[in-house]
C-alpha positions as CSV (number, residue, x, y, z in Angstrom):
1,X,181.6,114.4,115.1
2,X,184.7,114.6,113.5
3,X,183.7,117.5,111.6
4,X,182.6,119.3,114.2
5,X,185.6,118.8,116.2
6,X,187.8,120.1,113.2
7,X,185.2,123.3,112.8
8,X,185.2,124.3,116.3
9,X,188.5,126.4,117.5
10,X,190.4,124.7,120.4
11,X,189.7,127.1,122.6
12,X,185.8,126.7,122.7
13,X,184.0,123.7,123.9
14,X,180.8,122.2,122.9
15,X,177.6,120.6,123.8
16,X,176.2,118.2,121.7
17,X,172.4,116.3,122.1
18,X,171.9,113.5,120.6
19,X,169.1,110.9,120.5
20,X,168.4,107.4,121.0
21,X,168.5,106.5,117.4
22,X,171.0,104.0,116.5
23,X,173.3,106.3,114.7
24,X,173.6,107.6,117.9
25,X,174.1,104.8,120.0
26,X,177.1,103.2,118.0
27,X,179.6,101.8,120.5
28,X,182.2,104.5,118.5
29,X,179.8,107.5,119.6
30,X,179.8,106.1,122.8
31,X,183.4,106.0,123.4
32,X,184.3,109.6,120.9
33,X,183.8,111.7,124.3
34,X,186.2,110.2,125.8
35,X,189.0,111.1,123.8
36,X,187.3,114.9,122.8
37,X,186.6,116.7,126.5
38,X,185.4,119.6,125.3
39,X,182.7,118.1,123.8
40,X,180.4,117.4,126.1
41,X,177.6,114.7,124.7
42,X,174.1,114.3,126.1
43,X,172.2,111.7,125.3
44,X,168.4,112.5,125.9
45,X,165.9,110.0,127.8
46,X,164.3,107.7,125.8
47,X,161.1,108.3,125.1
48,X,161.6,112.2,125.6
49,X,157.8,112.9,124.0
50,X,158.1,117.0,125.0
51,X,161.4,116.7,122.0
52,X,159.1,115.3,120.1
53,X,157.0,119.2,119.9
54,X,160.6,120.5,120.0
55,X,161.0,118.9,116.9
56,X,157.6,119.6,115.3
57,X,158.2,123.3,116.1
58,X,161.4,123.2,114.0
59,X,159.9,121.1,111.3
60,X,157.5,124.3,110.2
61,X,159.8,126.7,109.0
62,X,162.1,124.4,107.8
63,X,159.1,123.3,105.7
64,X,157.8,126.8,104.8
65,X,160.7,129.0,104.7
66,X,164.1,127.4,104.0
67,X,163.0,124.4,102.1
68,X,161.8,126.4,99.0
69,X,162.9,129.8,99.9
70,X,164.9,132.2,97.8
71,X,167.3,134.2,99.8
72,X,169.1,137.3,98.5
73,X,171.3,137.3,101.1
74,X,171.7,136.4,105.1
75,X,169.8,139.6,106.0
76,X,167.2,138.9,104.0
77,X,166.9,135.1,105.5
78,X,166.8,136.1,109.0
79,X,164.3,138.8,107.9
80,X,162.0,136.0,106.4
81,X,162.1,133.3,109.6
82,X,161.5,136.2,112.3
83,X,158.3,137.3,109.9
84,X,157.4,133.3,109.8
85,X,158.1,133.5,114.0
86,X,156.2,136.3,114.4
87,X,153.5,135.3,111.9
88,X,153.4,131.9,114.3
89,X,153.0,133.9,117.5
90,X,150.2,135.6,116.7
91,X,148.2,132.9,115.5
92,X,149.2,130.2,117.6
93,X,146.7,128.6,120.3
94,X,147.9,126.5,123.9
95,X,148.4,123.0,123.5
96,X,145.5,120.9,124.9
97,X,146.6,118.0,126.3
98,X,144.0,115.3,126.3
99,X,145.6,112.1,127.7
100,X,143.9,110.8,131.1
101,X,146.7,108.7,132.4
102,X,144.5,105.4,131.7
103,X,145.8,102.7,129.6
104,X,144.4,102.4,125.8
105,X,142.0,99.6,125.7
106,X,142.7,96.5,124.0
107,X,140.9,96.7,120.4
């Protein structure tokens, strides 16, 4: 947080999400808001399952673009993830969501 507060010029404010996780829910991360107010912190609900595919989306080209890529320049990665984007788009099918609403049975 520190790091980003340094980054940032002094003019522009920022919003930061964070998660549940207990990095984020140190009693210092609680209180660093206070003292920064133009960084505006969000924590997100717990149990926030749509982040979750949020998450998974991001996961795939970090996994088959950027992890192993080899990038001649900037150009050339931003040319590579929109290919990977559009690449996704066309093949991609609707989520089918499956869950009734009904508890899981006891095993």
């Amino acid at each position: 947080m520190e790091r980003l507060d340094r980054a940032v010029a002094p003019d522009k404010e920022t919003r930061v999400v964070l998660d549940n996780g207990s990095p984020h829910t140190a009693k210092h991360t609680k209180t660093w808001p206070a003292a920064h107010p133009r960084r505006h912190v969000r924590w997100i609900p717990p149990h926030a399952s749509w982040l979750n595919q949020v998450e998974l989306f991001f996961s795939a080209p970090t996994r088959r673009v950027l992890r192993y890529g080899d990038f001649a320049s900037r150009d050339d990665l931003i040319e590579k993830l929109g290919a990977y984007v559009i690449g996704h788009n066309e093949t991609t099918k609707p989520y089918r969501w499956t869950y009734e609403g009904t508890p899981l049975k006891a095993a």
